[in-house]
N, CA, C and O atoms as CSV, one atom per row, in Angstrom:
chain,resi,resn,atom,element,x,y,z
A,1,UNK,N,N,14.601,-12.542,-4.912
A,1,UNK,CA,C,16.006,-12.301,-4.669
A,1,UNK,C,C,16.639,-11.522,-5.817
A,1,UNK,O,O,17.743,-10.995,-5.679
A,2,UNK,N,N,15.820,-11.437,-7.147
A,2,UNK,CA,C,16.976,-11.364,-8.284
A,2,UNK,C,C,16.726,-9.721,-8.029
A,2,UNK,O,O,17.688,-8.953,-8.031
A,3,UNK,N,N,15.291,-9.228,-7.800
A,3,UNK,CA,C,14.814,-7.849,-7.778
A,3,UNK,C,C,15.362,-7.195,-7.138
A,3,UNK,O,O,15.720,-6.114,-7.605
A,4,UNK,N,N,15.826,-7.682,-5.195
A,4,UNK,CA,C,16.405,-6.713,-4.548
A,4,UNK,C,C,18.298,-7.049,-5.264
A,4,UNK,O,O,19.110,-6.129,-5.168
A,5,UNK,N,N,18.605,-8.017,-5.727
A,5,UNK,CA,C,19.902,-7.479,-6.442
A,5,UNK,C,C,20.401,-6.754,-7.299
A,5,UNK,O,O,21.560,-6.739,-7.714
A,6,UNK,N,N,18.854,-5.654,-7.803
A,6,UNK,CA,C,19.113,-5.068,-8.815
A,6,UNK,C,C,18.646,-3.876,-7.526
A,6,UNK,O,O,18.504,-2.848,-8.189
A,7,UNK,N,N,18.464,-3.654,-6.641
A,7,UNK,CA,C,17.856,-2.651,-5.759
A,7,UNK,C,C,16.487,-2.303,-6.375
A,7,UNK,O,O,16.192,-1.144,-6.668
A,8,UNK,N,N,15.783,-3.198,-6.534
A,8,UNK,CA,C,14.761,-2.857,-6.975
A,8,UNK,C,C,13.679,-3.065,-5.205
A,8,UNK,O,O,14.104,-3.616,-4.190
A,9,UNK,N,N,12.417,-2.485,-5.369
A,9,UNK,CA,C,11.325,-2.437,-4.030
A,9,UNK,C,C,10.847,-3.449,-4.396
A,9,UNK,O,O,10.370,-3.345,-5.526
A,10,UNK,N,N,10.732,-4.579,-3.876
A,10,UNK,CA,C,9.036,-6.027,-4.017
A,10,UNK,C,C,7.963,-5.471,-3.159
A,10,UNK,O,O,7.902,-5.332,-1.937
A,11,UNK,N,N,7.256,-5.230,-3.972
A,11,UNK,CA,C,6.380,-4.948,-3.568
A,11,UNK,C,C,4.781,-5.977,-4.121
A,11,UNK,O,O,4.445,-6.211,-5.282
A,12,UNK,N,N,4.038,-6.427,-2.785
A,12,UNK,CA,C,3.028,-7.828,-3.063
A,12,UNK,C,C,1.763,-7.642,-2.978
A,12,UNK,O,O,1.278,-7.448,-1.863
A,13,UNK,N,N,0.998,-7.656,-4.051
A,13,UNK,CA,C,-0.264,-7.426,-3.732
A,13,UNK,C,C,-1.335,-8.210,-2.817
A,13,UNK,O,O,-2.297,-8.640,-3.453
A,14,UNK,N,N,-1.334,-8.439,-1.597
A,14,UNK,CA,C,-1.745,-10.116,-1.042
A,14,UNK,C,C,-3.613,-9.788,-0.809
A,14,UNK,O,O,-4.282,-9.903,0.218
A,15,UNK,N,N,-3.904,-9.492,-1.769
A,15,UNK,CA,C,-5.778,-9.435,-1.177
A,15,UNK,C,C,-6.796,-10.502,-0.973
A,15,UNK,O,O,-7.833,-10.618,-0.318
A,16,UNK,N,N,-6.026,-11.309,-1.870
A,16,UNK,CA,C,-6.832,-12.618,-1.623
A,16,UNK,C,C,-6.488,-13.690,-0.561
A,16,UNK,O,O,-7.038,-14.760,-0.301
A,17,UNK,N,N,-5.315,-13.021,0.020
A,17,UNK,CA,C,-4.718,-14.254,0.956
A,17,UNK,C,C,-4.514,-13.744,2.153
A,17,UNK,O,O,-3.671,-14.547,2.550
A,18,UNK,N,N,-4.730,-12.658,3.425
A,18,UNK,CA,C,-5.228,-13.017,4.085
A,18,UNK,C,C,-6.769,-13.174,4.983
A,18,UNK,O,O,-7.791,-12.491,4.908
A,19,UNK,N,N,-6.476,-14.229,5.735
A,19,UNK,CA,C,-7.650,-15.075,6.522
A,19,UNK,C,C,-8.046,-16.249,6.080
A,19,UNK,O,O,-8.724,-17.083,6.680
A,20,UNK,N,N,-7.472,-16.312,4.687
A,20,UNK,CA,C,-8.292,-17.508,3.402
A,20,UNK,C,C,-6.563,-18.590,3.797
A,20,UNK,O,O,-6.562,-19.799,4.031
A,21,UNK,N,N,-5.551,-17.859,3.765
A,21,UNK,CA,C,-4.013,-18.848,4.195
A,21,UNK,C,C,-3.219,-18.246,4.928
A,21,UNK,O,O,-3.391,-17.031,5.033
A,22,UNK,N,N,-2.114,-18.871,5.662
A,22,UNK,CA,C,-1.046,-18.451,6.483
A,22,UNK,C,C,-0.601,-17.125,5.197
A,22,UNK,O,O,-0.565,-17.210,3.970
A,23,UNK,N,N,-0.357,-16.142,5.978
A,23,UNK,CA,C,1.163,-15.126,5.365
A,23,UNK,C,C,2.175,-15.160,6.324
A,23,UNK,O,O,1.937,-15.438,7.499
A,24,UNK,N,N,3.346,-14.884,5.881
A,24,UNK,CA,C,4.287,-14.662,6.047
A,24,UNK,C,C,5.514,-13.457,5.312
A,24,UNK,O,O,6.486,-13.656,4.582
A,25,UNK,N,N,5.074,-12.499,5.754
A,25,UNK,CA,C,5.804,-11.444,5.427
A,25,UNK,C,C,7.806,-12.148,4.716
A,25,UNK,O,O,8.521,-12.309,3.727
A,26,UNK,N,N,7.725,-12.258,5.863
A,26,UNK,CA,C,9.488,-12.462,5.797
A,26,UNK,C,C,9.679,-13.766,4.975
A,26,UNK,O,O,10.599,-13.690,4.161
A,27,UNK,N,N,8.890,-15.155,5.017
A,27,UNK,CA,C,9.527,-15.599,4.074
A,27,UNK,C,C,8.871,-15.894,2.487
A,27,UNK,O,O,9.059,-16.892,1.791
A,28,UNK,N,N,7.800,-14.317,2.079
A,28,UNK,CA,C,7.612,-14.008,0.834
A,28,UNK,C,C,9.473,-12.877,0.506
A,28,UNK,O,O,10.054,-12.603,-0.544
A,29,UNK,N,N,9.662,-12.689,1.342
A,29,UNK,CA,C,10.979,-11.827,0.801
A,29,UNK,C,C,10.582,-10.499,0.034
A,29,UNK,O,O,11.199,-9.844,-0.807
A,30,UNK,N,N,9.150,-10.305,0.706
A,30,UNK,CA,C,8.515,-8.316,0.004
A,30,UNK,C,C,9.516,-7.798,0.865
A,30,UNK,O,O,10.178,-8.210,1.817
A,31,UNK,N,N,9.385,-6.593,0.106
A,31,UNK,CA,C,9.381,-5.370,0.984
A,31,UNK,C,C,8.204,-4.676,1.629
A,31,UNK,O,O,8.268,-4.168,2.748
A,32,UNK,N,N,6.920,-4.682,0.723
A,32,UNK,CA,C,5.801,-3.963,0.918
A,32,UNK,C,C,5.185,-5.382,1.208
A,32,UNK,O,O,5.773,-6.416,0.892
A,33,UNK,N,N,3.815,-5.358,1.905
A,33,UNK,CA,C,2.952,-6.150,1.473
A,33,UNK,C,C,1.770,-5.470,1.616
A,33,UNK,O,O,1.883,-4.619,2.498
A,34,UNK,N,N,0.584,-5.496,1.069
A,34,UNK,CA,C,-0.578,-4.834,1.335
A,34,UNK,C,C,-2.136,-5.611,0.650
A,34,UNK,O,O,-2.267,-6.139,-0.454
A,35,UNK,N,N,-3.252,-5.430,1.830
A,35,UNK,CA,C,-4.081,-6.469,1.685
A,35,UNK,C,C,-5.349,-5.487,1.974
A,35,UNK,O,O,-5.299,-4.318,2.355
A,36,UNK,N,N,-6.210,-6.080,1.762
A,36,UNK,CA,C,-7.380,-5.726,1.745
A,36,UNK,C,C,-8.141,-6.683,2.741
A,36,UNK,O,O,-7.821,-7.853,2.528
A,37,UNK,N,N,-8.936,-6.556,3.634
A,37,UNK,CA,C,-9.493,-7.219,4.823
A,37,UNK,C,C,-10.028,-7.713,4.551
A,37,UNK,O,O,-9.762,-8.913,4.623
A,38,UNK,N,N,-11.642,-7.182,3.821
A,38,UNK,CA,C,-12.985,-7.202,3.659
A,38,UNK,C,C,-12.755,-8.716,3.184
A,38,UNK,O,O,-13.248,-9.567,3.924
A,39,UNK,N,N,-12.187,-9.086,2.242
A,39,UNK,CA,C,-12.563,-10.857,1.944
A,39,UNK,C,C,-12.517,-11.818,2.824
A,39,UNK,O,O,-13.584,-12.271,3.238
A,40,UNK,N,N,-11.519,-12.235,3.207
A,40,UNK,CA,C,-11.648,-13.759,4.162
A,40,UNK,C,C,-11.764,-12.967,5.369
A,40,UNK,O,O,-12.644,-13.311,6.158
A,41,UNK,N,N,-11.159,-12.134,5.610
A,41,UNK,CA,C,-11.308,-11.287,7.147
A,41,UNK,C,C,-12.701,-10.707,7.530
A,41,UNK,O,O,-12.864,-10.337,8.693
A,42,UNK,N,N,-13.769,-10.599,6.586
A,42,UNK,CA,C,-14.756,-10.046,7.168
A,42,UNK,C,C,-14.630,-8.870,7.623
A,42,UNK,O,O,-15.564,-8.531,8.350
A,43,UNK,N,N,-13.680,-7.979,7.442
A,43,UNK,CA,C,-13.819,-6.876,8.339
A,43,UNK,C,C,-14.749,-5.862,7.301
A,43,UNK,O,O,-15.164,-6.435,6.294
A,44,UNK,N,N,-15.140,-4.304,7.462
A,44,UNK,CA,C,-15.806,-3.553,6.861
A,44,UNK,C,C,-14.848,-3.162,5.492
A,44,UNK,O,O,-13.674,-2.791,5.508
A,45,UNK,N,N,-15.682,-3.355,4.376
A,45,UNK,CA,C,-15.385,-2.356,3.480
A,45,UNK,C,C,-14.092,-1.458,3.382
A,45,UNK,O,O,-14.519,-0.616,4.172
A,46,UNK,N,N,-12.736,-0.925,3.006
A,46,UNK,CA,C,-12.412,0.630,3.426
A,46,UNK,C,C,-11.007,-0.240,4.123
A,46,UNK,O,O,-9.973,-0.018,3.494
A,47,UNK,N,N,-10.874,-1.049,5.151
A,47,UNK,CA,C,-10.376,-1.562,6.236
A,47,UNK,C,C,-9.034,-2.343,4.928
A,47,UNK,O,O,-9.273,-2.532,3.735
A,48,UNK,N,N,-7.681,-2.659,5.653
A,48,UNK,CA,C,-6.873,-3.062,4.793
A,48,UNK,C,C,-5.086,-2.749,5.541
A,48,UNK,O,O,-4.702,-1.607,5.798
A,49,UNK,N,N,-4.569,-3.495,5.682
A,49,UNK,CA,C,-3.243,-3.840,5.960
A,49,UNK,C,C,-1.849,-3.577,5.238
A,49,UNK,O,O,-1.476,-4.465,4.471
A,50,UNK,N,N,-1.221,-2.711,5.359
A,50,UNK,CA,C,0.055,-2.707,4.733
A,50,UNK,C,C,1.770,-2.873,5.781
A,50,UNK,O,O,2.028,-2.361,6.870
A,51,UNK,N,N,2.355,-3.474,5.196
A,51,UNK,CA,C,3.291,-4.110,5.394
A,51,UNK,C,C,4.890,-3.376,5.185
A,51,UNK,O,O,5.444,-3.840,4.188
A,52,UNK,N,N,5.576,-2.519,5.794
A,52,UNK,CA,C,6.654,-1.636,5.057
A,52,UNK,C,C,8.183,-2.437,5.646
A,52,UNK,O,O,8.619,-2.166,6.765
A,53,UNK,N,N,8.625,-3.065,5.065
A,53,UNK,CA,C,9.851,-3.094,6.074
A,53,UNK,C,C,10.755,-2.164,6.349
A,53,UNK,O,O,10.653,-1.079,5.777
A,54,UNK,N,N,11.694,-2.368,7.167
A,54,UNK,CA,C,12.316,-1.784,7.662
A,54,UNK,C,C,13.566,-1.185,7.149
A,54,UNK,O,O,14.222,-0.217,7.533
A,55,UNK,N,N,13.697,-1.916,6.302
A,55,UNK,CA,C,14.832,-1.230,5.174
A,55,UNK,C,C,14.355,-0.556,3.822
A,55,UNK,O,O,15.029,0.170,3.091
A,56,UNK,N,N,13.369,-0.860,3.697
A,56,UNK,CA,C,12.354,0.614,2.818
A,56,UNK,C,C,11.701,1.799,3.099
A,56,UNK,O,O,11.253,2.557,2.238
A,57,UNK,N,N,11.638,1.983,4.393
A,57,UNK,CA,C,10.950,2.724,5.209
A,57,UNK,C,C,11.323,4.068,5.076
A,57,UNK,O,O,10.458,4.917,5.292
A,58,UNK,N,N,12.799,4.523,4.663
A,58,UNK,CA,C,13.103,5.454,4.647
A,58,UNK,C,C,12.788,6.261,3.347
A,58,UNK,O,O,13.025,7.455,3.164
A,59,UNK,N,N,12.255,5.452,2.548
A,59,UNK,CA,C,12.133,5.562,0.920
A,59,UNK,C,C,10.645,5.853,0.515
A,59,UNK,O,O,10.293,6.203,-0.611
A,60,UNK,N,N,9.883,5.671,1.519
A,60,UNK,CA,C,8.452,6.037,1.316
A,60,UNK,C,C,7.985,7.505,1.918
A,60,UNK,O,O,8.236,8.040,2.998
A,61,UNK,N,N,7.317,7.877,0.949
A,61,UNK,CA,C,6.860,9.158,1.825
A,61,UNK,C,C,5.262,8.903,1.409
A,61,UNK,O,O,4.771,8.521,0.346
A,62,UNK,N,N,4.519,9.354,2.967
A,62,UNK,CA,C,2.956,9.175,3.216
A,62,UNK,C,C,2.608,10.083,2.017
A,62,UNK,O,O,3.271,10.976,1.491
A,63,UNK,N,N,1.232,9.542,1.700
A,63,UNK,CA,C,0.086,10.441,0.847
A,63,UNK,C,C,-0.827,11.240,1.675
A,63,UNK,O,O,-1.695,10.471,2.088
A,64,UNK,N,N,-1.020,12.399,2.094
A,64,UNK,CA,C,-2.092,12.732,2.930
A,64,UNK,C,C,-3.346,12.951,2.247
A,64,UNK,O,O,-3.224,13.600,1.208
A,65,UNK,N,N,-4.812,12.496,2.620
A,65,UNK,CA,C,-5.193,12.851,2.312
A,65,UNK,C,C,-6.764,13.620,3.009
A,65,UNK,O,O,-7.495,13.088,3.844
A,66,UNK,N,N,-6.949,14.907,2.403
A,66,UNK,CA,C,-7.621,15.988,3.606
A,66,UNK,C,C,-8.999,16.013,3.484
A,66,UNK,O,O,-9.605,16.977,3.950
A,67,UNK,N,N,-9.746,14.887,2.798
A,67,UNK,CA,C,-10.978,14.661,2.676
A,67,UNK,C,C,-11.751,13.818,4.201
A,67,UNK,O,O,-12.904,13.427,4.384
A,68,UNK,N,N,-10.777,13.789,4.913
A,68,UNK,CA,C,-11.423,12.955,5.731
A,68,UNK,C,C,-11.103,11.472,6.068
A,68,UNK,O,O,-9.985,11.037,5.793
A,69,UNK,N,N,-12.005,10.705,6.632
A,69,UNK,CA,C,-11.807,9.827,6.782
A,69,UNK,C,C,-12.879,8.568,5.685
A,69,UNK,O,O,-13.370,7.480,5.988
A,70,UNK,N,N,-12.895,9.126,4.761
A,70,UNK,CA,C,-13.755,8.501,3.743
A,70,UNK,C,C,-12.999,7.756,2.442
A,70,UNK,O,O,-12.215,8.318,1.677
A,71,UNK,N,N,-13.339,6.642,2.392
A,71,UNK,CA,C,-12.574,5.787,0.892
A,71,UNK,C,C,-12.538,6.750,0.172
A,71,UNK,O,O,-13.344,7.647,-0.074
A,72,UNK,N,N,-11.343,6.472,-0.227
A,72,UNK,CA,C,-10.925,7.480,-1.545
A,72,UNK,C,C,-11.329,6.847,-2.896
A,72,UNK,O,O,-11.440,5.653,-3.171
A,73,UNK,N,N,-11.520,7.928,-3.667
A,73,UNK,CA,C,-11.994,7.052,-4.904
A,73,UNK,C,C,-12.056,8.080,-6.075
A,73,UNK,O,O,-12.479,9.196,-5.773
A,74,UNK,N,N,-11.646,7.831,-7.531
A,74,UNK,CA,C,-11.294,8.812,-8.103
A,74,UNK,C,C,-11.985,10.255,-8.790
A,74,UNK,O,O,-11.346,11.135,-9.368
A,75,UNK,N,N,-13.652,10.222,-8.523
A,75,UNK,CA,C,-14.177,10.997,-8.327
A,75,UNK,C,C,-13.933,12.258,-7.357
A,75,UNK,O,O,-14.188,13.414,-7.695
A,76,UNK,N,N,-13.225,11.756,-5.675
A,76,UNK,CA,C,-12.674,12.869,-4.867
A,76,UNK,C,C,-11.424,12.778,-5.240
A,76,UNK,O,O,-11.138,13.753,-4.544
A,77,UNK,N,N,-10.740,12.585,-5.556
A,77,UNK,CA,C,-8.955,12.902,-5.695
A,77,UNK,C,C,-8.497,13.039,-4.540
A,77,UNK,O,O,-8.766,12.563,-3.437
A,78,UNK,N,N,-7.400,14.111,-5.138
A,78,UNK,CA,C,-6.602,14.485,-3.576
A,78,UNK,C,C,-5.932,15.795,-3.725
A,78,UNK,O,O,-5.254,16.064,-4.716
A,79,UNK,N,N,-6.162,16.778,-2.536
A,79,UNK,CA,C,-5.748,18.078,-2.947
A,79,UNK,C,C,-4.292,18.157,-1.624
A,79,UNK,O,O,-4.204,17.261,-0.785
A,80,UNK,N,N,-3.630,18.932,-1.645
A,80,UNK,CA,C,-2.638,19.371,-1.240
A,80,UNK,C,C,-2.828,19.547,0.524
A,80,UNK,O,O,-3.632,20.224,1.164
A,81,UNK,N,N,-2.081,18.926,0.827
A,81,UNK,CA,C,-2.650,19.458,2.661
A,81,UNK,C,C,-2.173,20.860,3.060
A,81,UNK,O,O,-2.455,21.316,4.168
């Protein structure tokens, strides 16, 4: 509460928590939330969840990136689309 009274973004790193516990977006009070699958979810590698609400939404702008559909990682970077 004290963060968005300063207009600040919450933004939550949740990787370890879901599949392993309940989330709840709305009453962590993020703005962002973003997770990574592969642990309790089992899903593949790469795979991962993000969370934008609706009153930040206008404030984000996408990263494109033109390598494909391959994990990024800082060996490939990212060039300009």
């Amino acid at each position: 509460a004290m963060a968005h009274e300063h207009g600040i973004v919450v933004v939550v790193d949740g990787a370890q928590a879901p599949g392993g516990i309940a989330v709840n977006v709305t009453d962590l009070g993020c703005d962002i939330y973003a997770a990574s699958c592969h642990k309790w979810m089992l899903a593949p590698k790469g795979n991962g969840v993000v969370f934008v609400s609706s009153d930040v939404q206008s404030k984000i702008n996408a990263t494109f990136f033109d390598e494909g559909f391959r994990v990024y990682t800082g060996a490939t970077g990212t060039r300009p689309a």
